[in-house]
N, C-alpha and C positions, 0 to 999 in steps of 0.2 A: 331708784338709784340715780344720782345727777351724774351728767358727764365729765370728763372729764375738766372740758371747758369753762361748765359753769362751776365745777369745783374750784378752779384757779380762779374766775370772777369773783368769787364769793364765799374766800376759804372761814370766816369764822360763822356765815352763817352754817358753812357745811359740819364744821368743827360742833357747832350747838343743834346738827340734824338739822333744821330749819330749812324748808323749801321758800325762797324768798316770794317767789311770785304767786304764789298760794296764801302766803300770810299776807301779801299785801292788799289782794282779794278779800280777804276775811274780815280785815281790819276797816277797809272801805263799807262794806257792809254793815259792820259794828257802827260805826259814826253815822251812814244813814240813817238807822235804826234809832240813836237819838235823837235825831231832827223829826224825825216823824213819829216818833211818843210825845214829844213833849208840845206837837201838833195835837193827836188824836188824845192825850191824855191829859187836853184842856190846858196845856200850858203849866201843869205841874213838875215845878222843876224838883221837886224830891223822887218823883216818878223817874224820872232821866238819870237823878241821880245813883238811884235803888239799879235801873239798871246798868248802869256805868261800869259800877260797883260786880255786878254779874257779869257783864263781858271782860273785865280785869281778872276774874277767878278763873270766867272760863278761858282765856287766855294762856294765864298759867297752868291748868291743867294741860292743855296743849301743849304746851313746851315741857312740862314734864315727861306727856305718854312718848312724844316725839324719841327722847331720852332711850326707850325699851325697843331692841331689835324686833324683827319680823318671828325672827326665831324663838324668842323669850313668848310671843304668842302664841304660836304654833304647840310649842310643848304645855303652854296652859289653858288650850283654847279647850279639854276635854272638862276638865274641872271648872273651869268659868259657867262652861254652858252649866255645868249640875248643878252647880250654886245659885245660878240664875232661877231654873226651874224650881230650884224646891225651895226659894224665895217668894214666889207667884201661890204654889201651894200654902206658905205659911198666910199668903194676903190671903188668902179665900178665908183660912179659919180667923186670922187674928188680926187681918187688915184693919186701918181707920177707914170711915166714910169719911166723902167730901162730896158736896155738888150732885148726890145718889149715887155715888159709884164709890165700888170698896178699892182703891189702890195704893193705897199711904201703909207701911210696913214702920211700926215705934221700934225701933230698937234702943231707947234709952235716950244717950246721946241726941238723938235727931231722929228724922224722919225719911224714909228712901221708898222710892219706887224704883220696884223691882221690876217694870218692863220695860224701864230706861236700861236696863243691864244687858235684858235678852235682842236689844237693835244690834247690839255689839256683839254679843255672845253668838248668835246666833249665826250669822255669817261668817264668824272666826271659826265656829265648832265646821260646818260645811264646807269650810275654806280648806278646812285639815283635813275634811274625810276626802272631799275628790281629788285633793292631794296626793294621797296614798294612792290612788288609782288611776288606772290608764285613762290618759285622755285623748279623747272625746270619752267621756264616761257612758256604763251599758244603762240598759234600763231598772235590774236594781239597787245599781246606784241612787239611779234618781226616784223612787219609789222610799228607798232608806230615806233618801234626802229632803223628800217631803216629807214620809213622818217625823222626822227631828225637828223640823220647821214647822210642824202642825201641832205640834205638843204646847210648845208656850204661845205660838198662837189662840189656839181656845181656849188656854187660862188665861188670856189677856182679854178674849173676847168674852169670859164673863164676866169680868170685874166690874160694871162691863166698860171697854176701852176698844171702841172699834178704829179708829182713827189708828192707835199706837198696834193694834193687831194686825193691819193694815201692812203697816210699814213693817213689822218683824215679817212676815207672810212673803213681801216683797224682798225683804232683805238675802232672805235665802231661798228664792225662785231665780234670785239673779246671779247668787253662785252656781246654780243648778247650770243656767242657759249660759253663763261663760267657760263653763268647762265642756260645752260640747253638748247640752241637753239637745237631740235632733229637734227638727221643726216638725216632724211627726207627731214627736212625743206633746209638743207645744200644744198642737193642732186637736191632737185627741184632750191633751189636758183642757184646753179652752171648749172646747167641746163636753165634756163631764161637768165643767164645771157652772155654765148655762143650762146645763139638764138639774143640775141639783138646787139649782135659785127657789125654786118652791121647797124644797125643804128648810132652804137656810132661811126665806121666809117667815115660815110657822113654827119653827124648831129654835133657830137661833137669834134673833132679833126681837128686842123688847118688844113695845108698845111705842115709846117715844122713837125710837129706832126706825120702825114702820112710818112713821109719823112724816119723818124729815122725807124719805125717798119718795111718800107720797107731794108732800109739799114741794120738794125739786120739781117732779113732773107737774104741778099746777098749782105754784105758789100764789098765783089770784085767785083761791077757790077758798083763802082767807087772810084778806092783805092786814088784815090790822092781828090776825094771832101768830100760827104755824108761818103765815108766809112772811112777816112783813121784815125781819132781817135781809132774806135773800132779796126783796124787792128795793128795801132802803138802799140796800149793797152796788143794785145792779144802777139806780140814780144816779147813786154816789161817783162810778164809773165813768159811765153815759155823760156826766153834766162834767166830767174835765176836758173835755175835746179836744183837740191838738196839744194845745201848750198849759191847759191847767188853770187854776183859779187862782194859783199861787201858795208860797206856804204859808198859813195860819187864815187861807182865806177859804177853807172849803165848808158850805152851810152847810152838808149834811154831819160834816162832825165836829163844826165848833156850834153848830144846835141842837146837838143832841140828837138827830132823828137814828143816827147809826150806832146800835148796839154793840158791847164788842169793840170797840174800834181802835183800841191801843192791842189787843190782842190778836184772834179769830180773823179778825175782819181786818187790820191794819192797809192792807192790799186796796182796801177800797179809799182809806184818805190819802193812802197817797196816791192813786190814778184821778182822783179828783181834784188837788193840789199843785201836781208835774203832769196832768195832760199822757194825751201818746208817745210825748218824746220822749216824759220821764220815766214811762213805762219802758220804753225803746231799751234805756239807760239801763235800767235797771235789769232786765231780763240777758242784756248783752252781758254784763256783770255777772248775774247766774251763770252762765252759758261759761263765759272767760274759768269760773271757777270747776263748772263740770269739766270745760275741756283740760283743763291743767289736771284734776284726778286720774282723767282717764289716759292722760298723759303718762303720769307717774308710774299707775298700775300698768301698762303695758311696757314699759323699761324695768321693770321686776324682776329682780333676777332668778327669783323661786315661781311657781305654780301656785303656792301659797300664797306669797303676796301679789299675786297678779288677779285671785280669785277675790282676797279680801279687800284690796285697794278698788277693783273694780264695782263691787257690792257695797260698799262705802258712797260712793262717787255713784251710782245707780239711785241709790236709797236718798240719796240727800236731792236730786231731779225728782222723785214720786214727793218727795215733801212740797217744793216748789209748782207742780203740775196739779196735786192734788190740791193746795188753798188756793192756787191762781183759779183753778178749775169752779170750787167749792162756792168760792166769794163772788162770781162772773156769772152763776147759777146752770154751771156747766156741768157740774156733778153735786150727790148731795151734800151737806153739811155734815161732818164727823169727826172737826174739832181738831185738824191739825193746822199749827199754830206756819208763819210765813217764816223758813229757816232763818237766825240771825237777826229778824227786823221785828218779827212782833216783839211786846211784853212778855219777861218770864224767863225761868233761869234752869231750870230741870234741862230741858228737850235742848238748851242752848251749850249746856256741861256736856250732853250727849254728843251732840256734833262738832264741837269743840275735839273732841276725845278721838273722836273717828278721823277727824284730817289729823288731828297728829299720830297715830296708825299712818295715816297717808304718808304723813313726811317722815316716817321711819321706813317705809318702806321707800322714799326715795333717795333717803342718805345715807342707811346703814349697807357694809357687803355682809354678802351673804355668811355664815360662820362655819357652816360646814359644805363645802364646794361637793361635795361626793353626794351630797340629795337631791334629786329635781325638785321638787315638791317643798 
């Protein structure tokens, strides 16, 4: 909810829902992200264009979801999540392949991925259930609330999409721990869940899966196969040093050595183009948009939006830590793209979708005053 203040500064963006200083974060974002495609994407301005074209839709998605109170979600966040789930179920039998992985759902018209549904669903459905219950919520709370969050997670982790299972997994561990999960419970969880790495090992992880985490741990033990992205990656880095090569001047992705590099990897043309400052920039820029989330979500006037705005704004930081992490060879590779800057338009609608959730829950009042939750 904005105050009262900045409603009177800013009565038609309040009038159209719009968090002004969120969208003006988003929008900076969007415009670096074409300077640096049309860098790493060899200077193809139809690329820039294609994605222009994608931050203008996701845009207006945005300004539509912003439109839909907290409340309109809360009463549909039970159905969202089913429809999600038994979207994932129809991938398994009737998905498209792409790239070895079945995650593409034909429904006629066009093409969806259903696990771009459950980022969303999934912490609205969690947002509603610790809602209803006292908080600091008990332990089978959060027992329910991992399995609700572990169900489309392993239908996402065999499509297989460990990156995007990842982030649903995260989505709803973070409404767990803002509603009061103890650090006990944390404590033990993290603890279970280092004992069971040899199962998920031999049980759940491909072969090429196995592949990368070995390659993280000792990417020189094959620089020209398995290792040589993460190695080009960390050069690529390495060789911006303070202030950068400049833009359009960086060799490892105007010559090709960097795979990936308008996508995956984007992070490494431009620390090798802007140097440490333009790293500086850029992360402050993150940071500016996480703290205005977390802003938002704690002025909420429900329990509701205070769990889903903050698991929104959680989840979009593990996007930013996991490819800073990924591409720096500080964790392994598993494909999640740099929010707002790489290449690509799926994962971009997704987050697009989620701050506007955000800026409904900072501009709409609440509709029924008699609910905490």
């Amino acid at each position: 909810m904005q105050t009262t203040e900045e409603r009177q500064r800013n009565p038609w963006l309040a009038k159209l829902h719009i968090d002004g200083p969120l969208l003006l974060g988003l929008i900076t974002l969007g415009i670096v992200s074409l300077f640096v495609i049309y860098s790493a994407g060899g200077q193809d301005i139809g690329l820039v264009q294609r994605q222009a074209i994608r931050l203008g839709v996701s845009l207006g998605v945005l300004f539509v979801v912003a439109q839909i109170s907290p409340q309109t979600w809360r009463t549909y966040a039970v159905p969202f999540y089913i429809v999600g789930v038994i979207l994932l179920i129809l991938v398994l039998f009737f998905g498209e392949m792409g790239k070895g992985a079945q995650r593409w759902l034909n429904i006629g018209v066009t093409r969806i991925q259903p696990s771009e549904i459950l980022k969303l669903a999934v912490p609205m459905l969690l947002a509603w259930y610790c809602s209803r219950a006292q908080i600091p919520i008990r332990f089978w709370h959060v027992l329910a609330g991992i399995t609700l969050a572990m169900i489309p997670t392993l239908l996402i982790a065999r499509q297989p999409d460990l990156g995007t299972a990842i982030l649903v997994a995260s989505s709803g561990i973070f409404v767990l721990f803002l509603a009061g999960m103890s650090w006990r419970l944390v404590t033990v969880g993290g603890a279970l869940g280092a004992a069971s790495l040899p199962l998920f090992w031999f049980f759940l992880l491909r072969e090429y899966q196995r592949q990368r985490v070995l390659t993280f741990l000792n990417p020189e033990t094959d620089p020209l196969g398995s290792g040589y992205h993460i190695i080009q990656s960390k050069i690529a880095i390495g060789s911006g040093g303070l202030e950068g090569k400049g833009w359009l001047q960086g060799t490892q992705s105007q010559l090709e050595f960097l795979p990936e590099r308008h996508t995956d990897f984007i992070f490494s043309v431009f620390a090798e183009e802007f140097g440490f400052f333009g790293v500086a920039a850029l992360l402050i820029l993150y940071g500016f948009i996480i703290f205005r989330g977390m802003l938002i979500s704690m002025r909420a006037q429900s329990n509701f939006g205070r769990l889903l705005g903050g698991s929104i704004t959680l989840t979009f930081f593990i996007y930013v830590l996991v490819n800073i992490g990924m591409v720096s060879g500080l964790l392994p590779v598993v494909g999640v793209p740099l929010p707002l800057i790489s290449y690509g338009g799926t994962s971009m609608v997704t987050m697009m979708a989620g701050f506007g959730i955000l800026m409904g829950i900072a501009t709409h009042r609440r509709l029924v005053i008699s609910q905490s939750g």
